[in-house]
LOTI-599056 format. One line per 4 residues: for each residue x, y, z of C-alpha. Coordinates in steps of 0.5 Angstrom, whole numbers, plus 500, padded with zeros to 3 digits. Layout:
residues N
X Y Z; ...
end
This chain:
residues 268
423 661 197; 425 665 191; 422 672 190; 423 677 183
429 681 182; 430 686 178; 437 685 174; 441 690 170
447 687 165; 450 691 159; 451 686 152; 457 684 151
458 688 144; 465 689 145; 468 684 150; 474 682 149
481 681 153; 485 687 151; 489 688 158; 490 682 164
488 686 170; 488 678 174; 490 672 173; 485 670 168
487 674 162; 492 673 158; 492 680 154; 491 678 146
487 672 148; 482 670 142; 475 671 144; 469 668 140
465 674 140; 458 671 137; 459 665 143; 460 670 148
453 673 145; 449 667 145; 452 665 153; 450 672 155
443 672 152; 442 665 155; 443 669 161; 438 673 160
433 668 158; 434 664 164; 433 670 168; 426 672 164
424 665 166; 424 665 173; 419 671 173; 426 677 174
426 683 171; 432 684 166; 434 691 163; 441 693 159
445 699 159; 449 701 153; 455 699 152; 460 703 149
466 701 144; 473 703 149; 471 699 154; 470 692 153
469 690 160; 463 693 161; 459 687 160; 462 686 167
455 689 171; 457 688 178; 464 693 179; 459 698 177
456 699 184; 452 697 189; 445 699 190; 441 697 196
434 700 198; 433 704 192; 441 708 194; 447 707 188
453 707 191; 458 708 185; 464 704 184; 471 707 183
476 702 180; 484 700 182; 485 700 173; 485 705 170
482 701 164; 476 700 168; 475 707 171; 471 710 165
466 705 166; 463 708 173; 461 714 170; 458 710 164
454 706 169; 452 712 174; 449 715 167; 444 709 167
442 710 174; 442 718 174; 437 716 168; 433 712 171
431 716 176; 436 715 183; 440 719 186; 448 716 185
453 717 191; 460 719 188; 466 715 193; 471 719 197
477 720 193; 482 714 194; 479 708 197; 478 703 191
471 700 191; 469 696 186; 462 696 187; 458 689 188
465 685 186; 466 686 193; 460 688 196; 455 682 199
448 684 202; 446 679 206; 443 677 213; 442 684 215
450 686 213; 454 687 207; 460 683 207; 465 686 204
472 684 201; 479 686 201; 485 683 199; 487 684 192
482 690 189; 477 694 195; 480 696 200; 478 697 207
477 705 208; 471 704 202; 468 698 206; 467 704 213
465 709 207; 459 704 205; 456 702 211; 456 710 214
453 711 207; 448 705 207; 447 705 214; 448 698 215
453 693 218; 459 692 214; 464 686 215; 471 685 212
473 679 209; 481 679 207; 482 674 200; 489 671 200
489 667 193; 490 672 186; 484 668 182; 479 671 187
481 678 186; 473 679 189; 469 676 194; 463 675 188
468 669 186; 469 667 193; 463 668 196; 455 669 194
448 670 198; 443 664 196; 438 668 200; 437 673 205
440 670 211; 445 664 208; 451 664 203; 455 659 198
463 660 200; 471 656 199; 473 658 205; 481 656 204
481 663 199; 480 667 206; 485 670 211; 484 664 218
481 670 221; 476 671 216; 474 664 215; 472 665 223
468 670 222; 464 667 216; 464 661 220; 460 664 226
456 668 222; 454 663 218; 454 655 221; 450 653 215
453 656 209; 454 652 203; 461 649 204; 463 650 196
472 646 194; 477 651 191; 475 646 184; 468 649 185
471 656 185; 476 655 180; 470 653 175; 466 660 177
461 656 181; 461 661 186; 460 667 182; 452 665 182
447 669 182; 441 666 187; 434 669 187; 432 665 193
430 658 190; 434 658 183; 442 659 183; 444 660 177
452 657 176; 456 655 172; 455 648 169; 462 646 171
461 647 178; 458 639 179; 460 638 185; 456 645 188
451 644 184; 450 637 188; 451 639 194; 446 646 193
441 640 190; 440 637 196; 440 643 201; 433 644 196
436 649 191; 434 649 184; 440 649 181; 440 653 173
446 652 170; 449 657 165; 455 656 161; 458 663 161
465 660 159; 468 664 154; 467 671 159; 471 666 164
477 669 160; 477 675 163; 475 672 170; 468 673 169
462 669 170; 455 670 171; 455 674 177; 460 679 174
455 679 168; 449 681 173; 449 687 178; 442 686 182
438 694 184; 436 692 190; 429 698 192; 425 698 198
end
């Protein structure tokens, strides 16, 4: 069953793709900016319809990946555990996010200096744990500093393919036990253990992941995901999940989908 959520997303004012940080970009790429701002709204919108809370930070001019919500952090009963990133094109975007959240009234946790921790991209609260990735951004010290920091079990999982540089593109709750995931873009170890942990997931092909079906955002009952994604959407539909499609292809451009555009502030 689905239950409301409170999201928090940043308009894409000044998205574009200015550098390539994965295999996504291509730096100089032409981006539609009127469209991006029509997909993005159509997000929110869909959002609103189904009973959620949406609230917006404000974008600022230098950084044009800040409409990418989920690296800021994650926030997990009502704590923010603020995001540092491997890019330095990226990194100013923490201090912006950590802003919001101090302004809004929670207490923000600085990362330890060096690991790379980029927040919900790589963090996945699910089942009692936090499945955290590593492989290509997060790196592993940062995955034992979330756990001390949340007090809650956390799993790391190695990604092996370039075009899930983070586990949200590979990876997603559909509620609070049960997952969507490709398991051919983890290390065999890790296909194991999301195997054991999770015996009914959702078995998505590396085609839905490549068509961003897997960076979807899930209240329980509704799955919001990319409208290329049909062979997941199908096989969602028949688990009894409604499947919303939401087409946020311009932002594919720079490795993003509707995830990425959505960071989830999770209280008590």
């Amino acid at each position: 069953m689905s239950r409301p959520r409170r999201y928090l997303t940043c308009a894409p004012t000044y998205f574009d793709v200015t550098y390539a940080i994965n295999p996504w970009m291509r730096e100089g790429e032409p981006v539609d900016t009127a469209l991006a701002r029509t997909q993005w709204e159509s997000l929110v919108d869909a959002y609103r319809a189904a009973g959620h809370t949406v609230e917006h930070t404000e974008p600022v001019a230098a950084l044009p990946d800040m409409v990418f919500a989920a690296n800021a952090a994650l926030v997990l009963d009502g704590k923010v555990l603020r995001s540092r990133f491997l890019a330095a094109e990226r990194q100013p975007e923490s201090a912006a996010y950590a802003t919001w959240f101090k302004a809004a009234g929670f207490d923000v946790h600085e990362p330890e200096p060096g690991p790379v921790c980029e927040g919900e991209g790589d963090l996945v609260p699910v089942g009692g744990l936090i499945l955290a990735g590593t492989g290509f951004r997060t790196t592993v010290p940062a995955h034992q500093e979330a756990q001390e920091f949340f007090g809650v079990p956390t799993v790391s999982l190695h990604l092996t393919d370039p075009y899930f540089y983070h586990l949200d593109t590979a990876l997603f709750a559909l509620d609070d036990r049960n997952i969507a995931y490709c398991p051919e873009v983890f290390s065999p170890g890790s296909r194991e253990v999301l195997a054991r942990l999770f015996p009914d997931a959702v078995v998505a092909t590396r085609d839905d992941a490549l068509a961003f079906g897997l960076n979807s955002v899930s209240d329980g009952r509704h799955v919001f995901i990319s409208p290329r994604a049909t062979g997941l959407i199908g096989r969602l539909a028949r688990r009894g999940y409604v499947p919303v499609p939401v087409d946020l292809s311009e932002f594919h451009k720079a490795g993003g989908g509707i995830k990425c555009c959505t960071q989830e502030v999770r209280t008590p």
